[in-house]
C-alpha positions as CSV (number, residue, x, y, z in Angstrom):
1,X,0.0,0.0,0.0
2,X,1.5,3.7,-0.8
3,X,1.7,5.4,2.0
4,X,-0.4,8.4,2.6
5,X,2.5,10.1,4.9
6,X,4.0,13.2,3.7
7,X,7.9,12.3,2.7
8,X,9.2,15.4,4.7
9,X,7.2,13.8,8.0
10,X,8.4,10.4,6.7
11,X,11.6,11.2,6.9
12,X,12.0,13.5,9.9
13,X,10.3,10.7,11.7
14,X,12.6,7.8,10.4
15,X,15.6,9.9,11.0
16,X,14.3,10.2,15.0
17,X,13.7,6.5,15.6
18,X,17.5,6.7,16.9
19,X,16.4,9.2,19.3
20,X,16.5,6.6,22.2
21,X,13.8,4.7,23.9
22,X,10.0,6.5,24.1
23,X,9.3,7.6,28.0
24,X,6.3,9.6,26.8
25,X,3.2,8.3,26.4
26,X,-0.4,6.3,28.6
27,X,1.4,3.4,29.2
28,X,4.5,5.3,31.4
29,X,1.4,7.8,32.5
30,X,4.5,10.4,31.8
31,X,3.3,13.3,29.1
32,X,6.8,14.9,27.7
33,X,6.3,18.0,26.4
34,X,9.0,20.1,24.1
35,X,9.9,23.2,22.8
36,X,13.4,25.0,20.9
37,X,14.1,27.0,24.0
38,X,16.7,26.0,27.0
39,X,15.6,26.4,30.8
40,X,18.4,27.2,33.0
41,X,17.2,28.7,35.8
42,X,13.7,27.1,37.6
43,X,11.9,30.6,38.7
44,X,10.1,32.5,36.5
45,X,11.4,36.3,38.1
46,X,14.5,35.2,37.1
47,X,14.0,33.4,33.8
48,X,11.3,34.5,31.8
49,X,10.9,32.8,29.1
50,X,7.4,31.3,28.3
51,X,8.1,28.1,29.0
52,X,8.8,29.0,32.6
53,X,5.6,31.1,32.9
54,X,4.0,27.2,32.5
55,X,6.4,25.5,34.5
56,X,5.7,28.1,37.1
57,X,1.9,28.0,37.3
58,X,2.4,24.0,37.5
59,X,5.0,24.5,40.7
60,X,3.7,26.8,42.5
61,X,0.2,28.4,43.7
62,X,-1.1,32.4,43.6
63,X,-3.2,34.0,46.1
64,X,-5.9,34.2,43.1
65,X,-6.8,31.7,40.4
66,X,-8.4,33.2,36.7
67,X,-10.6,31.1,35.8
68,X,-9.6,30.2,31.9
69,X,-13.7,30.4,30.8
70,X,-15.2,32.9,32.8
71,X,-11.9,35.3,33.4
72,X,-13.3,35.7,36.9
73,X,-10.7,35.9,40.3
74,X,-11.0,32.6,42.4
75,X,-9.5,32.3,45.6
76,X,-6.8,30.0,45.6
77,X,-3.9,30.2,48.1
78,X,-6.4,32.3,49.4
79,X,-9.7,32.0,50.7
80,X,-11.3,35.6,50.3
81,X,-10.3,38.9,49.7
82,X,-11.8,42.6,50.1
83,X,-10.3,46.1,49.0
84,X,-10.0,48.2,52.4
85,X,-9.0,51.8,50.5
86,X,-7.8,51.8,47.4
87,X,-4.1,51.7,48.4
88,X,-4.2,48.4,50.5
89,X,-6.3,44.7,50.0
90,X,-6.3,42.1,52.8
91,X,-6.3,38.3,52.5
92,X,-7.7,35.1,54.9
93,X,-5.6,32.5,53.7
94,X,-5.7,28.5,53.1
95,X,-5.2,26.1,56.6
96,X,-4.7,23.4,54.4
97,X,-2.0,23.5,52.1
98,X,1.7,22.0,52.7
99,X,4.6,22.9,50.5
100,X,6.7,20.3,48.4
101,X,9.2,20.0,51.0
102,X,6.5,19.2,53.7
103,X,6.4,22.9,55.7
104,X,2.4,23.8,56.4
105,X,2.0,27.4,54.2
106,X,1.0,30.6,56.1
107,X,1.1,34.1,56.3
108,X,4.8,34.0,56.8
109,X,5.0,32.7,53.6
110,X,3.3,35.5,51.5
111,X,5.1,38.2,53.5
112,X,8.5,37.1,52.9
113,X,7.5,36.4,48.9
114,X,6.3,39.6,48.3
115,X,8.5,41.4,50.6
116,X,11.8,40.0,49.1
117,X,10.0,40.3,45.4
118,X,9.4,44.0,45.8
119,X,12.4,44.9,47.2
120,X,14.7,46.8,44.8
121,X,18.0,44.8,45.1
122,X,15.4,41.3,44.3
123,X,17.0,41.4,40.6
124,X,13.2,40.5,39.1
125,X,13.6,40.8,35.4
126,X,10.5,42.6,35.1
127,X,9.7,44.9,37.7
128,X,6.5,46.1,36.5
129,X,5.0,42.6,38.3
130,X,6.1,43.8,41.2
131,X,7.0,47.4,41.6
132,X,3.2,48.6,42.8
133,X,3.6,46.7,45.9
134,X,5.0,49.1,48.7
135,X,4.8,46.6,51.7
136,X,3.0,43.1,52.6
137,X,2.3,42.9,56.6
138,X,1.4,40.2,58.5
139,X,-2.1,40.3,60.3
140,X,-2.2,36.6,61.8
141,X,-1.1,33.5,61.2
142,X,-3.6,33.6,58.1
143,X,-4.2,36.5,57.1
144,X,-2.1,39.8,55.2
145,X,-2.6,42.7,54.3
146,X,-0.9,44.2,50.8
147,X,-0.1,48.4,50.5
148,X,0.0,49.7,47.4
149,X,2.3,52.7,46.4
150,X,-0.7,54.0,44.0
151,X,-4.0,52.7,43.6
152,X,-3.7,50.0,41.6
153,X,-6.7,48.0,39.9
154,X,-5.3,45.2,37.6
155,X,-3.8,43.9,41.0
156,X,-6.2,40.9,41.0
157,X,-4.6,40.1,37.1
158,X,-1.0,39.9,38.5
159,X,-1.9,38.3,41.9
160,X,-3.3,35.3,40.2
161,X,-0.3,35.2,37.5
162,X,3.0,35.5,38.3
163,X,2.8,36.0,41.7
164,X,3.8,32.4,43.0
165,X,4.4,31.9,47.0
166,X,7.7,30.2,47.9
167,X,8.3,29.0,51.9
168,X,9.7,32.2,53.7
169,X,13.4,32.0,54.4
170,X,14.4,30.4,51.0
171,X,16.2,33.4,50.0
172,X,18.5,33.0,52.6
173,X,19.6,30.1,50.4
174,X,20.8,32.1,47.3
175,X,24.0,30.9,46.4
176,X,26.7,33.7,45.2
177,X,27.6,34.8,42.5
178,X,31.4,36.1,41.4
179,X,30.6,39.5,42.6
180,X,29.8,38.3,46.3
181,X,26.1,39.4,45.5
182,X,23.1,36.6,46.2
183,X,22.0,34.9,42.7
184,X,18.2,34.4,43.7
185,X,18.0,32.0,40.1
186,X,19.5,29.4,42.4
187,X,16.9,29.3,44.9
188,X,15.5,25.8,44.8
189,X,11.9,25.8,43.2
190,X,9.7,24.6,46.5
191,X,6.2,25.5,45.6
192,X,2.7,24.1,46.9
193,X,1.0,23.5,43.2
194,X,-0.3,20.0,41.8
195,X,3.5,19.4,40.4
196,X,6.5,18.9,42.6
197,X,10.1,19.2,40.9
198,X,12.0,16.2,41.1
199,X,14.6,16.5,38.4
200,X,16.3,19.8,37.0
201,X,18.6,19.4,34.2
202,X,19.6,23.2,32.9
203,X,19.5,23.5,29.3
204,X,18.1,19.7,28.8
205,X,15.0,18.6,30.6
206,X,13.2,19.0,33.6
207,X,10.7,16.4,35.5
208,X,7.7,17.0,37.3
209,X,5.9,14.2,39.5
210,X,2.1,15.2,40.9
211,X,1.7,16.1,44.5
212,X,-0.1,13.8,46.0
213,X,-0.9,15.9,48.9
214,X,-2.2,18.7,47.0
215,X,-5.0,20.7,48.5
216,X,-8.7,21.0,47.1
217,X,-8.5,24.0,44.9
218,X,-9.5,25.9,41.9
219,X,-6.7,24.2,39.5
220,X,-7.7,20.7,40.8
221,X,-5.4,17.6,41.4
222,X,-3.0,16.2,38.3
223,X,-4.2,13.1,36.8
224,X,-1.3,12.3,34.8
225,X,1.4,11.0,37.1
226,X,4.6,12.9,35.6
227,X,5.1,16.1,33.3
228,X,8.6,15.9,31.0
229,X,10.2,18.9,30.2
230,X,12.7,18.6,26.6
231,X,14.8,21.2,24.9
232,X,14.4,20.3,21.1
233,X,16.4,22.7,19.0
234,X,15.2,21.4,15.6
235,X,11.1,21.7,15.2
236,X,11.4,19.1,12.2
237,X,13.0,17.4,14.9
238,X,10.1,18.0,17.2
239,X,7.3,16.9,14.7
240,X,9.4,13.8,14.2
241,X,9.8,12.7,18.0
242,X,5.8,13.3,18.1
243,X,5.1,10.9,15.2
244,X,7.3,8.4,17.1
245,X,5.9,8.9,20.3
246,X,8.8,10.5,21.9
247,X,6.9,13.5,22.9
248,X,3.4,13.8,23.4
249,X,2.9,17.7,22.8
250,X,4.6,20.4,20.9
251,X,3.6,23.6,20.0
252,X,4.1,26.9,17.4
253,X,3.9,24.4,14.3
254,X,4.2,26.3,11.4
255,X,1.1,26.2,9.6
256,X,2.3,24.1,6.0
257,X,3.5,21.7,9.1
258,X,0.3,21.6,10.8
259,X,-1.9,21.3,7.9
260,X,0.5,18.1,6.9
261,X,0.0,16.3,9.6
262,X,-3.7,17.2,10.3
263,X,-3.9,15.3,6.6
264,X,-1.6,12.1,8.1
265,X,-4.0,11.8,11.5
266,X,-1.7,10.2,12.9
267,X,-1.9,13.1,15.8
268,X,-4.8,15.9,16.7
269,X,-3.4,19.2,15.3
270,X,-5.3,22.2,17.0
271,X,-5.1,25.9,16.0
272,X,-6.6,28.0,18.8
273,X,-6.9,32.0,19.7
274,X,-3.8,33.8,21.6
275,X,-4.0,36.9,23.3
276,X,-1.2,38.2,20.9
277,X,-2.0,40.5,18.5
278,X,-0.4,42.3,15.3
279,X,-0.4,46.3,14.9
280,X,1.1,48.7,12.4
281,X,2.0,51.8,14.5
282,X,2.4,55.4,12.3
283,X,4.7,58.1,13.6
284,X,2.2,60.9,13.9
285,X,4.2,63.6,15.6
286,X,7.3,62.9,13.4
287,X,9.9,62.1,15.7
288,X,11.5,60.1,12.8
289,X,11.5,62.9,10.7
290,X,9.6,64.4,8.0
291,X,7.1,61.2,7.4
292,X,3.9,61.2,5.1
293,X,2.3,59.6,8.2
294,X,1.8,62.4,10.1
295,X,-1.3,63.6,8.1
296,X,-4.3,61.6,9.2
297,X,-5.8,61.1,5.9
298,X,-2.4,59.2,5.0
299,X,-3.3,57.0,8.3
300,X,-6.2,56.7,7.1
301,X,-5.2,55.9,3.5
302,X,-3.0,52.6,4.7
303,X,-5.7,51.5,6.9
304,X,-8.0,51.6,4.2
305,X,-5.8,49.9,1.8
306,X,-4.9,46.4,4.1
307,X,-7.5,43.4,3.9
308,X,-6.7,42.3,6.9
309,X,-9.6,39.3,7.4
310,X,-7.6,38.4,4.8
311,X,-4.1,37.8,6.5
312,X,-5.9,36.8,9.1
313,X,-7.8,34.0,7.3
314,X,-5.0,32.9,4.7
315,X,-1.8,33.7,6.6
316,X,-2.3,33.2,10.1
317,X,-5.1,30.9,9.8
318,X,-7.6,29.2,11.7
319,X,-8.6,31.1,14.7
320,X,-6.7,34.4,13.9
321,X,-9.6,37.6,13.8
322,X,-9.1,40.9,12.6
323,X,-9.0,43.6,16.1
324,X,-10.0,46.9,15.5
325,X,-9.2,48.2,19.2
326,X,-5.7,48.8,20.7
327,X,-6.2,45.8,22.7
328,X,-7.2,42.0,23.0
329,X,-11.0,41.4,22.9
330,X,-11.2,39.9,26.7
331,X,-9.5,42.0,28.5
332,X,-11.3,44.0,31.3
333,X,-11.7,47.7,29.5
334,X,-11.6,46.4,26.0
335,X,-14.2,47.5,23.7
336,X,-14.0,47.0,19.5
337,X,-17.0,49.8,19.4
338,X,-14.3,51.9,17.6
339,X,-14.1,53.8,14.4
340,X,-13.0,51.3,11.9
341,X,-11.8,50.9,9.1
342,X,-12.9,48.7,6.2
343,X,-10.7,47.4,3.5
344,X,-11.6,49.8,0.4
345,X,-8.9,50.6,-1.9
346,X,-10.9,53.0,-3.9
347,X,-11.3,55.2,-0.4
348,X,-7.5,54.6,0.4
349,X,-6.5,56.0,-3.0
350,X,-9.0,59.0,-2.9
351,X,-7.6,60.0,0.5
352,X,-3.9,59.5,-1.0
353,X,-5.0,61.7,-3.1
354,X,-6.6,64.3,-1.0
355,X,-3.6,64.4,1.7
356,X,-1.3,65.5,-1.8
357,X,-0.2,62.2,-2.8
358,X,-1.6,61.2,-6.1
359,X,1.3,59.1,-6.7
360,X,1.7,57.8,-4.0
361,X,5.1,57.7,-2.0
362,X,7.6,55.1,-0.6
363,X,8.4,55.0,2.9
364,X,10.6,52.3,5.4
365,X,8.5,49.4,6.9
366,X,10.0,47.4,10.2
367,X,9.0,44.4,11.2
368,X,10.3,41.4,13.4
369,X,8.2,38.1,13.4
370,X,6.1,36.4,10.5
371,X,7.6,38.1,7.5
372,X,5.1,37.1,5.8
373,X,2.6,38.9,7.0
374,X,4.9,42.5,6.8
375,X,4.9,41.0,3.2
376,X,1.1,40.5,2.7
377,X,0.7,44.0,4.2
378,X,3.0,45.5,1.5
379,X,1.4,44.1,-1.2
380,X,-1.7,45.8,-0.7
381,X,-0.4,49.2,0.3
382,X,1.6,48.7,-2.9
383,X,-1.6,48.6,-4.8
384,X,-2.7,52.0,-3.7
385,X,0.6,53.6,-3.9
386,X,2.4,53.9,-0.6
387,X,5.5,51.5,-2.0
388,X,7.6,50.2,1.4
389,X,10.8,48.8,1.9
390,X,11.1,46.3,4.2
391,X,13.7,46.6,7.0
392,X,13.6,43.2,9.2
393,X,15.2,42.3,11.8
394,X,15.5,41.5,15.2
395,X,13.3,42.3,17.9
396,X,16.2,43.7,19.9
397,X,17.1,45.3,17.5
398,X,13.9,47.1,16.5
399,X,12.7,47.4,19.7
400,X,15.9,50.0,20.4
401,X,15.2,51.5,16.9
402,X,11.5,52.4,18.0
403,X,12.5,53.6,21.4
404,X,14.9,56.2,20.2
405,X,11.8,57.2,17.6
406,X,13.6,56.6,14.6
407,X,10.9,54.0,13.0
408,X,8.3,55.9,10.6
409,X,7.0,52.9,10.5
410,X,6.4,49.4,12.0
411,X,4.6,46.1,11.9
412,X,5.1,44.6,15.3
413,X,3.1,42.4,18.3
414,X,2.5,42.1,21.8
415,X,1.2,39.5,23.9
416,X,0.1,41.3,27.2
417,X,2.4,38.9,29.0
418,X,-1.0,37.1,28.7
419,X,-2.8,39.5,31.3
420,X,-5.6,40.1,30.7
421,X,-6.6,43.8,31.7
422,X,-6.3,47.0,29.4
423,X,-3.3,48.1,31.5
424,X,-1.4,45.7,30.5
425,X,-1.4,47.2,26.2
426,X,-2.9,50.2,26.0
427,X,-1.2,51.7,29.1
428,X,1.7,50.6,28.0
429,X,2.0,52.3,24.5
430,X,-0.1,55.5,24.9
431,X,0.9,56.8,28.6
432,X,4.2,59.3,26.4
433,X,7.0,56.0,27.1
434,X,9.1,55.6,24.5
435,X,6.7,53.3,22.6
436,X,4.4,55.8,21.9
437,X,4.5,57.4,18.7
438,X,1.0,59.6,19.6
439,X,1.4,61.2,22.5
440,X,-2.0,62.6,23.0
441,X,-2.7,64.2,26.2
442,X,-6.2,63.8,26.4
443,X,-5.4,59.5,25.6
444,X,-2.7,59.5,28.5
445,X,-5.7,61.0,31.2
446,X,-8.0,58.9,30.5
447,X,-5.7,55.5,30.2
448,X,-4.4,57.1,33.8
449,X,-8.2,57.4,35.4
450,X,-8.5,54.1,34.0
451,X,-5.5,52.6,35.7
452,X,-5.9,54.4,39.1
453,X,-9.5,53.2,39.3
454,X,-10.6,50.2,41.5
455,X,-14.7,50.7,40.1
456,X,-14.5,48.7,37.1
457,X,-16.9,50.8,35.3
458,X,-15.2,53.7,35.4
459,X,-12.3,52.0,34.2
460,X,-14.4,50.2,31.4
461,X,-15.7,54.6,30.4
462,X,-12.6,55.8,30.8
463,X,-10.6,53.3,28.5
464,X,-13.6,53.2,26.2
465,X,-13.0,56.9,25.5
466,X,-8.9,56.4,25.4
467,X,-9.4,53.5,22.7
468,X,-12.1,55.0,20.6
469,X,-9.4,58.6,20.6
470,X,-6.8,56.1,19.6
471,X,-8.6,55.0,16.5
472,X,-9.6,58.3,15.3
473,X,-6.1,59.4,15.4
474,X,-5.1,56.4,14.0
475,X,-2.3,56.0,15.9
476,X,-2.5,52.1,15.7
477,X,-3.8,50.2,13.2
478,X,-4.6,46.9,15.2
479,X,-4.7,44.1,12.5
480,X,-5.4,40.7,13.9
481,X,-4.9,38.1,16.7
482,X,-2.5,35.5,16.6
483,X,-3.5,31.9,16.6
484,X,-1.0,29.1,17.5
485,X,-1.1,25.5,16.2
486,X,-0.9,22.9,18.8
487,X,-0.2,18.9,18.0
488,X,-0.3,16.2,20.6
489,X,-0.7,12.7,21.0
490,X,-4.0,11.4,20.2
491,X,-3.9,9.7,23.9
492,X,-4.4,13.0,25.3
493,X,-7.1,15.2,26.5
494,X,-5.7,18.6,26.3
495,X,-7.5,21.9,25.9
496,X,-5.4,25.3,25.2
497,X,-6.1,28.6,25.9
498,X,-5.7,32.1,24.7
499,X,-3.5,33.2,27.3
500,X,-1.0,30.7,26.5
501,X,-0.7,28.6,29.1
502,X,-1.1,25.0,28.8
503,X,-2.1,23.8,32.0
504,X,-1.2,20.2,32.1
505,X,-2.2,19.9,35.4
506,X,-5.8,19.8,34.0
507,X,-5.2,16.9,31.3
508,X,-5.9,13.2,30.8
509,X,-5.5,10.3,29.3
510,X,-8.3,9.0,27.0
């Protein structure tokens, strides 16, 4: 019989038979999961790379749970919570929960966290999880109370992220480093979540075995036995370990890939929403220089002249929608009632026209990440006369060309570090930082009402006006929301979600 195999799969798969023997897999109850990047250092302040936001929430526990369906705060460490002023929010905590290392969690334990987190010597790669917190103060043995430095809303959204709880005194534990100074990295991960680490190979692998003592919470108790963590460099190589049953999930498969083995069956292939989304942003206040961008009806004009249902649908595929707000659809202030813009090159030409380009012009385009969709984008600006040239690169390296306003022009993304609350987009690229080629006054008091508000309809009005500003300036031109193409073994139940995170913790075997 021919086969019905793709040869490129065929081979990649034949070439990984020599891998060595299969761990993954029902029958060892062990699901190994890979991706192409190393993990060197077990805590995700200190390494924060995406695969250690998932390790993390698979570790360790939050005071606050998001639920994945409803986006609602769940207690978790905790067991309730109230605002007392708008600077400061207590907590009763859990009774019940042990850490991995067998010490009973208490107050203790969030104090010194949060304490040592906040601090400014902590070396936290990004301090903008942290640097709202002025104090955490024990009340009793189960209970604390948090003091902010402003009023801070989207405090729920970080407390029930990042936010994990390790036993108080562990960063007494930091070893050295050459300079004498404590290297927190090497603190050992000791969490209370459904996964305990039992194995930690920097660069390699790391293995996580359930807790069998874990406590009755919102994230539930593991069901599958062991969770395998592989650095695989090569994604053919990837693919092929799948088909063998070497692994039993991968993700990021690049679409051709996906839609090939979708055809084989030999796996399920899932391409599901993320919360990142694309944008072109315009220099209006020509901070680059003399640009054609900063007349409105040339915004206009390119906005006009992009299908982008069409990228969206083609390119990025499956679950990918076109945005017309400055921020993802769930998020807590996000509205797409907007002006918008609907692809009509006719209109885009007429308003080329009107803004004194009849011709047309040519102008720089940057971009970063999935050149082909900087490339789609060209094409049909190309057909109304705005003619780019493509400067790519990478994000570094673009990211310091934007900051020091030198871009005219860019295509680039952002994933809300999968938080999902206005503040964390919108805040961050129209509050006058260095990312924000609009500068408008009027968007920047609103965005701050909205961000120093604990009502959540205020901060729904106040955003709502900042957004709907945003669009008329056409300072953005959000394009469309990323989707990601998941494939995993057809022994496993497994459910993504936009923010990113696959939570293992929740999956079975069939």
């Amino acid at each position: 019989m021919k086969s019905v195999f793709p040869k490129s799969l065929l081979l990649a798969a034949a070439v990984a038979l020599g891998a060595g023997p299969a761990i993954a897999g029902k029958s060892n109850d062990t699901l190994v999961w890979a991706t192409d990047r190393e993990m060197d250092v077990p805590l995700e302040w200190y390494n924060n790379t995406r695969e250690m936001v998932v390790m993390a929430r698979h570790i360790f526990d939050t005071l606050l749970y998001r639920d994945t369906k409803s986006f609602e705060y769940r207690p978790q460490l905790a067991t309730s919570y109230k605002w007392v002023d708008d600077l400061t929010m207590d907590f009763e905590l859990r009774k019940d929960v042990t850490f991995h290392n067998g010490k009973k969690f208490s107050a203790d334990d969030v104090v010194s966290t949060f304490n040592h987190l906040s601090h400014k010597d902590s070396g936290v790669l990004s301090r903008q999880s942290v640097s709202w917190m002025k104090t955490t103060e024990k009340l009793g043995d189960y209970k604390v109370r948090i003091h902010f430095k402003k009023p801070f809303p989207a405090a729920l959204e970080f407390l029930s992220g990042g936010l994990s709880i390790l036993p108080a005194g562990i960063w007494k534990t930091a070893k050295k480093d050459s300079a004498g100074r404590p290297d927190y990295g090497t603190v050992a991960p000791i969490g209370t979540g459904p996964y305990k680490v039992v194995e930690w190979v920097p660069g390699e692998r790391s293995v996580l075995e359930a807790n069998a003592n874990y406590f009755d919470g919102p994230k539930g108790k593991a069901k599958i036995k062991r969770v395998v963590f592989r650095t695989v460099a090569d994604p053919e190589a990837q693919i092929a370990e799948l088909l063998t049953g070497s692994l039993d999930w991968i993700w990021d498969v690049p679409k051709d890939k996906a839609e090939e083995l979708k055809g084989m069956g030999a796996v399920q292939v899932v391409n599901a929403p993320t919360m990142r989304v694309s944008y072109l942003q315009f220099d209006t206040i020509g901070q680059s220089g003399e640009t054609p961008f900063k007349n409105l009806k040339v915004r206009q004009a390119a906005a006009h002249a992009i299908d982008r249902a069409a990228i969206a649908k083609n390119l990025v595929g499956g679950s990918s929608a076109v945005i017309h707000s400055a921020c993802y659809p769930t998020q807590l202030g996000c509205t797409q009632d907007v002006p918008q813009y609907k692809y009509d090159p006719a209109m885009a030409k007429k308003l080329l026209a009107e803004a004194g380009y009849p011709d047309g012009f040519t102008t720089d385009i940057y971009a970063y990440r999935q050149r082909e969709y900087t490339e789609a984008t060209m094409g049909y600006l190309a057909k109304v006369g705005i003619k780019t040239n493509l400067k790519y690169m990478q994000y570094k390296t673009l990211r310091g060309i934007v900051r020091s306003g030198k871009s005219p022009f860019h295509q680039m993304t952002w994933g809300s570090g999968s938080r999902n609350d206005v503040s964390a987009i919108t805040s961050h690229f129209f509050k006058h930082s260095k990312d924000d080629y609009c500068r408008d006054d009027y968007v920047k008091e609103q965005i701050e009402i909205g961000d120093n508000n604990t009502d959540a309809n205020v901060r729904k009005g106040a955003y709502k006006k900042a957004l709907t500003r945003i669009q008329e300036k056409l300072c953005w031109l959000p394009m469309f929301t990323y989707a990601k193409n998941y494939a995993y073994s057809k022994e496993l139940n497994f459910k993504p979600t936009p923010d990113e995170i696959p939570r293992f913790f929740t999956a079975t075997w069939k």
